[in-house]
N, C-alpha and C positions, 0 to 999 in steps of 0.2 A: 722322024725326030720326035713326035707324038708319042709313038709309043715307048721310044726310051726313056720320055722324061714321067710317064707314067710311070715305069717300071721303077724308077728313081723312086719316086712317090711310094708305088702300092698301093695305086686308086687310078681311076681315070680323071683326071683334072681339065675337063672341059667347062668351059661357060654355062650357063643353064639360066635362059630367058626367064626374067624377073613376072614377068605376065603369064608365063606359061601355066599353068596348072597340073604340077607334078604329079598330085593324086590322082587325076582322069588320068596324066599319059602313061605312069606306071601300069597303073590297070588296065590301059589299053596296047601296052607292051606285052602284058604278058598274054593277053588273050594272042595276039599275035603270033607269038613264039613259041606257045604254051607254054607260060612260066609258073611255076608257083613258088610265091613269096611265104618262107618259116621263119619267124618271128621269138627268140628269144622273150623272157618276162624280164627279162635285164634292158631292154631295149627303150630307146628315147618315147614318150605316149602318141610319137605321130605316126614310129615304126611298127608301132603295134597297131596301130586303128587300121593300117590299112595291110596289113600281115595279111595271107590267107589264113594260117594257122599258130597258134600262140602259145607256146606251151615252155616245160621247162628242158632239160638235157635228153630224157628219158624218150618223153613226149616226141620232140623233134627228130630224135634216133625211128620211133615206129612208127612215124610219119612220112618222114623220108624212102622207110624201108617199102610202104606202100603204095605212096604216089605214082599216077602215070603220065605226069607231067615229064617231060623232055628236058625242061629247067629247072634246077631249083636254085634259088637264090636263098641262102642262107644269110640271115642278119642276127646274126650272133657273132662269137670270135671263133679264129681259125679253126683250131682241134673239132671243132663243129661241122664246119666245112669237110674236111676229113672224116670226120666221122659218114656224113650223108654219101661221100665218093663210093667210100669203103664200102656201103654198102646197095650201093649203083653207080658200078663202073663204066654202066652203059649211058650214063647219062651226063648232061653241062651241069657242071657245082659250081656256081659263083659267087661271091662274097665280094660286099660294096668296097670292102678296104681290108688289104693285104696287113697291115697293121694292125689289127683286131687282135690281138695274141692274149693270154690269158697267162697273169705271174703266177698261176699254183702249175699250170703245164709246165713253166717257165722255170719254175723251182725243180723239176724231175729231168735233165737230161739224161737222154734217151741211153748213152754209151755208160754215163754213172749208174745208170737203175740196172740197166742188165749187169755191170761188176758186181752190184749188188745181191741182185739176184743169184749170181754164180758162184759170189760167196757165200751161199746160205743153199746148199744144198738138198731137196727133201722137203722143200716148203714150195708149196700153192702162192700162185700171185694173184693176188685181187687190185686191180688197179680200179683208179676213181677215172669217171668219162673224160674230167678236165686232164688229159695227159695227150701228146702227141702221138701220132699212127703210131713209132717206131716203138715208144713204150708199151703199147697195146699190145707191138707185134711180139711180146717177149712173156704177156702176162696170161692167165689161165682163165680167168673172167673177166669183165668190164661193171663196175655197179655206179649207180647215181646214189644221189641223197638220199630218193624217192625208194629206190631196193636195196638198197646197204645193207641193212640189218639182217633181210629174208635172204640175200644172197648168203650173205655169211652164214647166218645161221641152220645155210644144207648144206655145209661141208660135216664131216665128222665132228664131235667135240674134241677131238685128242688131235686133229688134224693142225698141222704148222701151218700158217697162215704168216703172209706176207703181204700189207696193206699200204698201197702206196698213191698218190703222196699226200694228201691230206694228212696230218699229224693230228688236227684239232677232229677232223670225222672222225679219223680211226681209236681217234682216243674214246670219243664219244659210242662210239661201234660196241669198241674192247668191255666199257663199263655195264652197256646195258646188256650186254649178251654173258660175258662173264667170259670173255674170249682173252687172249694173252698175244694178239695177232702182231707182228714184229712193223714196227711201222716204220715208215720213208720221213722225213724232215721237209714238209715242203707247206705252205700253209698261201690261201689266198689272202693279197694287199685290205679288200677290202672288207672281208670278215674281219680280219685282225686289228682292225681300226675301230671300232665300237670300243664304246668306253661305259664302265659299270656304273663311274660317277655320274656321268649324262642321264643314264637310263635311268639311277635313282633319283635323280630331281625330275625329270619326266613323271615317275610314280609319284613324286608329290603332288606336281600339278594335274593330275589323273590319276588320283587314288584307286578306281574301280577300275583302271586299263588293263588288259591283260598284255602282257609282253612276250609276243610272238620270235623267237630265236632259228635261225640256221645254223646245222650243226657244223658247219664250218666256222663257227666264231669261237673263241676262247673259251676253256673252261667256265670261267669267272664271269663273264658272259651267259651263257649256256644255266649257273646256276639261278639266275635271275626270272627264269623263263616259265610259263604258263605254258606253253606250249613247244617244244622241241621238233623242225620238221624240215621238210624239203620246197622251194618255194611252191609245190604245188601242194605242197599239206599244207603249209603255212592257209594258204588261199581256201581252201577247203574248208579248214579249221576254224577259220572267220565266217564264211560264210554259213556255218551250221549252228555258231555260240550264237548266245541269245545277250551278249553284252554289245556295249557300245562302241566301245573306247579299246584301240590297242595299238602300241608301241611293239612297231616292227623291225626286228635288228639284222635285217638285209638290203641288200642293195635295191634302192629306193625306187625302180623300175617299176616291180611287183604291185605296186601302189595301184598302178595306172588299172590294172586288172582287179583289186580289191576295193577300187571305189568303184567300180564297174558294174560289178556283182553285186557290192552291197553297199550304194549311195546314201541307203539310211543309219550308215555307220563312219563312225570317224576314226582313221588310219593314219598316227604319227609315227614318222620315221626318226630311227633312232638314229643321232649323229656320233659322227667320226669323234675320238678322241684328240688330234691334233691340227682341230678346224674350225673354225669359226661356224661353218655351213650348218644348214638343219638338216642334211641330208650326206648319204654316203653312194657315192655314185661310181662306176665303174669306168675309168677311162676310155677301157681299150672299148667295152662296150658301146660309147656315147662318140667313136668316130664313125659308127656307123651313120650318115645323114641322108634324107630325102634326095637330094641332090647324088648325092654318091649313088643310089639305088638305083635312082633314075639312069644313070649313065652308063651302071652295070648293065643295067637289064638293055638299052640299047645299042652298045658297044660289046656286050656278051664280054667284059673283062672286069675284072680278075679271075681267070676261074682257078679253081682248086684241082689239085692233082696228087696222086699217092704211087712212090715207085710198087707199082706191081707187086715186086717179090715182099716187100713190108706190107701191102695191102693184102696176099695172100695169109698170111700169119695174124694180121689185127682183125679179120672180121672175125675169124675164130672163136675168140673171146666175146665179142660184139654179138654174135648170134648168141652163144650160149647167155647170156644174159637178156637178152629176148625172148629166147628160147623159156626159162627159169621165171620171166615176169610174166610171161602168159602164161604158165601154171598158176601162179598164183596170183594170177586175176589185176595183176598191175598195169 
């Protein structure tokens, strides 16, 4: 009965002793099992402190690819999970909460993208990592925030191009490369939620800030920005300027990582346009919890799975874009 009403759920919903110390047991689960804990920059600051490794889509992908942990516990959202399967099928992929989904995957169904695709004959698919196995399993490379540009930019220039589903990246993509690449309609919740008036009265009251942008937020957005990057440039990029002050226009995780690095610097998060909050945070993200982890890594459930004949077809893509960032040193 346990386990149906979990499956109901899409998490294991056990009790978890109020005294217990989650942090030691986690960590002494996984030594046990050999688990290792990958940790999304989207992730709650307790999910990250005790991550083994913390990175952003890219990152987690060639970490997964190398691990010789037996476990990996993926605390990110699903398409993550998936992703890590795909590319070790010989090993348990777990994720704290079956509900973890992500609305730009969310925006791409799999049976719409491939009609798409079939419609548009003679064209290359570039699909973004946030998309499900099946869309992978139909596209020609896979690229992050972090490779976008350099992937794109080794196809041919006369080369048709199909970039999916990011609309706001691809838009971004098309501009700086001078590409004409045919783009999907699909855009993430909580990029799209920054607001330009926010960000301008934030530059009042920090005139000197610089304002750090993911290229998944709106044009109008995006023109505001000191910096244009993927949350691991964003991070990079701070850590290397010699200012104080910046206004960050992603999901408010990243934080946790950038006062991390750089405590002698002050990181304001730019909020939602139809929120009160100071902050824009990612739901499906933030049902990952301590507690939920905990229960995966000892109940070894939810795990993640990929029908074969789909996971044959999406590593394809998957590699070649591993293949492609370790040429050029990503």
């Amino acid at each position: 009965m346990k386990k149906e009403e979990w499956l109901k759920k899409g998490y294991v919903d056990e009790p978890v002793e109020k005294a217990l110390d989650l942090k030691a047991e986690i960590k002494r689960l996984c030594r046990e099992k050999d688990a290792v804990i990958l940790g999304h920059y989207y992730q709650a600051d307790e999910i990250q402190e005790i991550a083994d490794f913390i990175g952003d889509s890219l990152a987690l992908a060639q970490w997964a690819a190398k691990t010789d942990a037996k476990i990996i516990v993926m605390c990110g959202v699903h398409f993550m999970g998936e992703t890590a399967k795909i590319l070790c099928p010989d090993k348990k992929v777990l994720i704290p909460d079956l509900n973890a989904g992500c609305s730009l995957a969310d925006s791409c169904p799999a049976d719409k993208f491939a009609a798409f695709v079939k419609d548009h004959p003679g064209y290359k698919v570039i699909s973004y990592v946030n998309t499900s196995a099946a869309v992978k399993a139909v596209t020609d490379v896979v690229v992050t925030s972090t490779n976008a540009r350099q992937i794109v930019e080794s196809f041919p220039e006369d080369e048709k191009l199909i970039f999916g589903p990011d609309k706001n990246l691809g838009n971004y993509i098309n501009s700086i490369t001078g590409r004409q690449m045919l783009l999907w309609d699909g855009a993430c919740h909580v990029h799209e939620k920054f607001s330009v008036e926010k960000i301008i009265e934030l530059k009042k009251q920090y005139p000197d800030a610089q304002v750090l942008v993911h290229p998944e937020c709106k044009g109008a957005v995006a023109k505001l920005a000191d910096k244009i990057g993927s949350t691991a440039g964003l991070l990079k990029y701070a850590m290397a300027s010699d200012k104080k002050d910046f206004i960050v226009a992603t999901e408010s995780g990243i934080l946790y990582e950038m006062r991390k690095k750089c405590s002698e610097k002050n990181f304001i998060p730019a909020p939602p346009e139809d929120s009160t909050c100071a902050c824009n945070e990612c739901n499906f993200m933030r049902l990952n919890t301590l507690e939920k982890l905990y229960n995966t890594l000892k109940y070894e459930w939810p795990e993640v799975n990929v029908d074969e004949a789909i996971a044959q077809e999406a590593i394809k893509p998957i590699q070649k874009m591993l293949e492609i960032s370790a040429k050029l040193g990503l």
